[in-house]
Phi, psi and omega in degrees: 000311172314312166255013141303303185285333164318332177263323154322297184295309164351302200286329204246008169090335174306333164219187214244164179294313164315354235245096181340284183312320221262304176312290168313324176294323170288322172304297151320313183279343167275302213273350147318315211279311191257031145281312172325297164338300197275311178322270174321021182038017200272068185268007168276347168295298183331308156303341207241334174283329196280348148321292187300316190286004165275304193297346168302309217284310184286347208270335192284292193288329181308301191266358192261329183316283198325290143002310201234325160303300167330306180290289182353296176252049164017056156265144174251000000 
């Protein structure tokens, strides 16, 4: 469900692809969908969420570098 609304909001302009909350709700919503999964012995799902919550994680860390490089050389 997290990354549904995550893409929703996405879709309807409420947050940016870039966007720390857009990263997270997909991290959160991968590593939910592949407990969820995990429960249900479902493991190639498993696998496939914990995929999305890593590219969430890196998307995160990415966007957090980009960030702290900017304040450094007061780029906006």
């Amino acid at each position: 469900m997290g990354t549904f609304a995550a893409y929703v909001l996405l879709w309807r302009g409420k947050l940016g692809a870039d966007s720390i909350a857009y990263a997270l709700m997909n991290t959160v919503g991968g590593v939910l969908g592949g407990a969820a999964s995990a429960y249900y012995g479902a493991w190639p799902s498993v696998a496939s969420n914990l995929v999305w919550a890593a590219v969430g994680m890196q998307s995160i860390a990415a966007e957090v570098h980009r960030r702290m490089r900017c304040r450094r050389f007061g780029v906006a």
